[in-house]
N, C-alpha and C positions, 0 to 999 in steps of 0.2 A: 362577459365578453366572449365571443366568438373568436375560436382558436384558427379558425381560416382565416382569419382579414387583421391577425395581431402582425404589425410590422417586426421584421425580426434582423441584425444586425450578424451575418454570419464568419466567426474565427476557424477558419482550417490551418490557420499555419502553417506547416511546412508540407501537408498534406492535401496540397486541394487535387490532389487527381487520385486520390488514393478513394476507391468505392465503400460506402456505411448505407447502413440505413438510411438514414437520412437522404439519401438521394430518391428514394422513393413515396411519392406524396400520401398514397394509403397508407403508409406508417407514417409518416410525420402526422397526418392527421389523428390516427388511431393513440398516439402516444399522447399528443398535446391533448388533446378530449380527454384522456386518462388521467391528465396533469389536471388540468382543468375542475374535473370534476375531484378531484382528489383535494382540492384546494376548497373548494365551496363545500367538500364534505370535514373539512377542519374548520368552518368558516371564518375563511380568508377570500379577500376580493381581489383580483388581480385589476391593475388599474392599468389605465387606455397609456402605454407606453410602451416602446420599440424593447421585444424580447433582445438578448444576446444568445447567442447557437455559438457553443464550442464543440468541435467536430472531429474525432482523433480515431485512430482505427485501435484503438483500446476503450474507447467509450464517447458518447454523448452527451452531453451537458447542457444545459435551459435555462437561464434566469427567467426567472418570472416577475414582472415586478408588481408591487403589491398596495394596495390604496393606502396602506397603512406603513407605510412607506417601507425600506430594506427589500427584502423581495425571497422567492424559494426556487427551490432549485430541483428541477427533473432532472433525472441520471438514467442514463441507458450503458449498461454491460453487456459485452457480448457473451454469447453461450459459455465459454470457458469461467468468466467470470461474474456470473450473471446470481452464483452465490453471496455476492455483495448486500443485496437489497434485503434477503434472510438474516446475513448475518448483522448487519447495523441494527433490524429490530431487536434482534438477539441483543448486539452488545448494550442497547439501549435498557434490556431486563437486567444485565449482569453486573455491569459496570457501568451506573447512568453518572455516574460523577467525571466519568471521564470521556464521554463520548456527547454527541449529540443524537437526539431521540427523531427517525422519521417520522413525516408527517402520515406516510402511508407507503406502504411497499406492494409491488409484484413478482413473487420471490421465481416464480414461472416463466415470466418474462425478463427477471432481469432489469426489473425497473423500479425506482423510487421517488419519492421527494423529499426534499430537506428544508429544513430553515438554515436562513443565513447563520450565518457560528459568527458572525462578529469580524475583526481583526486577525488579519492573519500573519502569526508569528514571523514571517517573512518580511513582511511589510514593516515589525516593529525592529529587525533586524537590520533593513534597510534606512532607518530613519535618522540615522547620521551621528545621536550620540556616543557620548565615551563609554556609559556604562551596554549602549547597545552594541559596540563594537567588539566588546570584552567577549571572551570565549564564553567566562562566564554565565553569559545570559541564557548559555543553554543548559546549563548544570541541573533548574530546579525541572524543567520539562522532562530530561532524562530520567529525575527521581520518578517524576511521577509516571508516567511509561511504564518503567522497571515494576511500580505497585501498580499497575493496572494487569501488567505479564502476571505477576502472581497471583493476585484476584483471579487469573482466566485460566491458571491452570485447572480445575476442577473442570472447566466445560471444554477441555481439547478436541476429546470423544464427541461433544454434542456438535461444536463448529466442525469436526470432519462430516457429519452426519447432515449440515446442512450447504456440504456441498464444498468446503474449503480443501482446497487442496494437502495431504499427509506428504507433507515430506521432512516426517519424523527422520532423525538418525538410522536409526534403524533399515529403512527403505535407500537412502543417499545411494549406497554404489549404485544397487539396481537404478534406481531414478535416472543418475547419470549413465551408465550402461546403454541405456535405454536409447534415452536421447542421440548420443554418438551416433549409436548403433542407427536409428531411424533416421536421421540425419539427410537429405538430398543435398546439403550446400558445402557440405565436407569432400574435400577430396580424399580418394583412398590412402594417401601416405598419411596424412594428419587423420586420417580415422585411426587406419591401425595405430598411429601414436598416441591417440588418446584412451584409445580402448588397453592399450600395456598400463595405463597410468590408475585402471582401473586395482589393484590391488594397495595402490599409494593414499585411496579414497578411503577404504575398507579399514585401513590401517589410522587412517586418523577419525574416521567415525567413530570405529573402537575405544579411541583414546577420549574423545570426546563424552560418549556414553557413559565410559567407567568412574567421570568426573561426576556425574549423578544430581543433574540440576534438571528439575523435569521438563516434558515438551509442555507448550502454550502454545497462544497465538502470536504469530510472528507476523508484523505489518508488514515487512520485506523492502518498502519503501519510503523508510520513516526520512523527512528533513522537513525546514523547516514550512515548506508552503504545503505542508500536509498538516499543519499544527493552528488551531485557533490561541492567537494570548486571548490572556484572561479581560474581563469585562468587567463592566460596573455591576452585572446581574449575578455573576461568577466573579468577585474577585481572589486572585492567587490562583484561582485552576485553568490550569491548560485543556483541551481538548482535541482529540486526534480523531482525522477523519480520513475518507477514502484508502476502504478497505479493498477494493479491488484485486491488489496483490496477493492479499493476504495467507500464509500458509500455518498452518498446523506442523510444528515443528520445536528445533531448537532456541528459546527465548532470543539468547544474544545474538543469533543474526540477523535482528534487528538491527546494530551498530553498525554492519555491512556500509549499506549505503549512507545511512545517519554520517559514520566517522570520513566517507570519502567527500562529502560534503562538508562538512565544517573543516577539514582540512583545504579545501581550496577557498574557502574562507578566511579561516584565522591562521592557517599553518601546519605543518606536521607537527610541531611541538606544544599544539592545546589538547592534542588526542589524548593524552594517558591523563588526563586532568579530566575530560568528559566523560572517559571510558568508569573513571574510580566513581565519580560521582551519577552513573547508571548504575554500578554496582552496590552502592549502599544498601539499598533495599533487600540488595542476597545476601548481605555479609549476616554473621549468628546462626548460620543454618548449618553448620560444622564443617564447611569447606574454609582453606585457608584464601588468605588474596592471593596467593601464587595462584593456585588453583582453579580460581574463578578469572583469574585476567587470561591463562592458558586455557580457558575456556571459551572467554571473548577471542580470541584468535583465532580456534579452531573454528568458530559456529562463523565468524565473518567469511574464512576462505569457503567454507562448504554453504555459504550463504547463495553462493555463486548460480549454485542449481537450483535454487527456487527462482532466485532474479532471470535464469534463462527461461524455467518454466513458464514465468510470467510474460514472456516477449512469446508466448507459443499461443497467449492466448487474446488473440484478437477477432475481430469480425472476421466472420467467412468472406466476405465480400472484397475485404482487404486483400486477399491472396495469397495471406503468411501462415503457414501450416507449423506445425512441432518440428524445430529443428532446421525451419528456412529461417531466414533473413540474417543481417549482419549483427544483428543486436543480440541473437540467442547465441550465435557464434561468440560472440565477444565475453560472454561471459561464462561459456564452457569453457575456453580459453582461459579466462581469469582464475578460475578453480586453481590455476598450479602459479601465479601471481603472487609476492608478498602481502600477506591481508595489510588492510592498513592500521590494523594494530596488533 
C-alpha cells in the first residue's frame, strides 16, 4: 500500500496548535515509508484501512492496520527522548519476558515499530468488576516490575550509554540545581527559594544512597495504561511499555507516579498494600522493611526531578525548552511535597 494515499484519522488532543513534526509533509512521508517498509521487511501487510495519528509534543504515534488483522505501531520521540527506540531493542535482549520485542528501530532518528501488546491493563481495570475494582489487581504487576528492576540492574551502565537519561542519586542536587538555576519561568524570589532548598536534597540523597539498593532502570511513568494484561499467548505476564521517560536511577521511583495514580483510584489507604507488594521481590537482600519502605519514600519525593526532566524533553518545534512550561515547574515544586507514600 502506498503511504501517501493511506487515509488517516488524526488525535491532537489538547494540542492541536502546538507544532511536531508532523506538520511537515517530507517527514510524514519519510517516516510512514520507514514504517512501511519496516513492516514488509517483518512480513507483515498493512491492509487498505484508515491509519489513526496520535500527535503529542512528547511523541508520535501511528497505527497501522494490518491484513492480518490487530495492527503495529510507529513511534516517533523526539531528540530528548528519541533513546527510546535503542533501548526497547535492548529491553527486548534483557528482559524479553517482560517487555514487548520491536519490529525494527531507528535508534538515530528516534523511531520504531511495535506490535500491538494486546489489552491494556487500563482497560481491564476499567471493566467494571469486583475483583477488577480491588486495589488488588495491581499487586501481581507491581511484583513483576520489581523483578524486572532487578533483572536490569546489571545493564544501568549500558541503558545510560544508550542514551537514557542518569539521574542516579548521586547526580539528584546537581540535576536539580541545574534546572532551578536554568530555569526562564521562575521568578527570582522562588528561584532563590528553591535553590536554599538545595542543601535539603543533598541531605536526603545521602539518606537514600546509605540505604544501599542499587540504581536500574526507572520507567518514571509507570500506571496502568502503560501496562499490557496478560493474554491467551502470555498468560499471568504483564508487560510494560513506553519507555520514553525512562531514567537510569533509583528503582523505587518508579512508585512516584504508579502510587499517585492508584490513589485516585482506589484511595490513599490501598498505598502501603501496593507499596509492600512492589517490595517483595527486595525483601532477603539484608535490608529490613523499615528500610526499604523509607526507601520507597525517599526515591518517590526525589522522583520529582526526573518526572520534571521528562517535561524538558519534547519536540523542538513545541517551544518547551529545560525548565519552561508549567509541568516542569510543578513538579520542581513537588520535590518538597508530602510523597505519596
Amino acid at each position: 500500500m502506498n503511504a501517501a494515499h493511506a487515509e488517516t484519522t488524526l488525535d491532537q488532543g489538547n494540542y492541536a496548535g502546538t507544532p511536531t513534526p508532523w506538520d511537515h509533509p517530507d517527514w510524514r512521508r519519510e517516516a510512514l515509508a520507514w514504517a512501511e517498509q519496516a513492516l514488509h521487511e517483518s512480513g507483515l501487510r498493512a491492509a487498505s484501512a484508515p491509519r489513526t495519528v496520535r500527535v503529542r509534543p512528547w511523541s508520535i504515534l501511528v497505527r497501522l492496520p494490518l491484513e492480518a488483522g490487530a495492527g503495529a505501531w510507529f513511534k516517533a520521540n523526539p531528540p530528548g527522548s528519541a533513546f527510546e527506540a535503542g533501548l526497547g531493542e535492548a529491553l527486548a535482549r534483557w528482559v524479553p519476558e517482560h517487555v514487548l520485542r520491536p519490529y525494527a528501530v531507528d535508534p538515530e532518528r528516534g523511531w520504531a515499530l511495535w506490535p500491538d501488546g494486546g489489552t491494556l491493563f487500563a482497560d481491564v481495570l476499567n471493566g467494571g468488576s469486583r475483583a477488577e475494582a480491588d486495589a488488588r489487581a495491581w499487586e501481581e504487576p507491581l511484583r513483576q516490575y520489581a523483578t524486572m528492576q532487578q533483572a536490569l540492574i546489571p545493564y544501568a551502565d549500558r541503558a545510560e550509554a544508550l542514551g537514557v537519561p542518569n539521574m542516579r542519586v548521586g547526580v539528584l542536587p546537581q540535576t536539580y540545581e541545574r534546572m532551578v538555576t536554568d530555569s526562564t519561568a521562575l521568578d527570582a524570589a522562588e528561584k532563590h527559594q528553591l535553590l536554599t532548598r538545595v542543601p535539603q536534597v543533598v541531605e536526603w540523597c545521602g539518606e537514600l544512597a546509605g540505604i544501599g539498593v542499587p540504581d536500574s532502570i526507572d520507567h518514571s511513568d509507570l500506571h496502568e495504561a502503560q501496562v499490557f494484561a496478560p493474554g491467551a499467548d502470555h498468560p499471568g505476564r504483564y508487560a510494560f511499555f513506553d519507555w520514553g521517560d525512562a531514567v537510569v536511577g533509583h528503582p523505587f521511583g518508579s512508585l512516584l507516579v504508579n502510587a499517585r495514580a492508584a490513589r485516585g483510584r482506589y484511595g490513599a489507604d490501598a498505598l502501603p498494600r501496593l507499596r509492600d507488594a512492589y517490595l517483595e521481590p527486595w525483601t532477603g537482600n539484608g535490608h529490613t522493611a523499615a528500610e526499604l519502605r523509607r526507601a520507597v519514600s525517599l526515591a518517590c519525593r526525589l522522583g520529582a526531578v526526573a518526572r520534571a526532566g521528562s517535561w524538558g524533553r519534547l519536540f523542538p518545534e513545541a517551544g518547551a525548552g529545560p525548565g519552561d512550561g508549567a509541568d516542569v515547574l510543578r513538579w520542581l515544586r513537588e520535590l518538597f511535597a508530602e510523597p505519596p507514600l
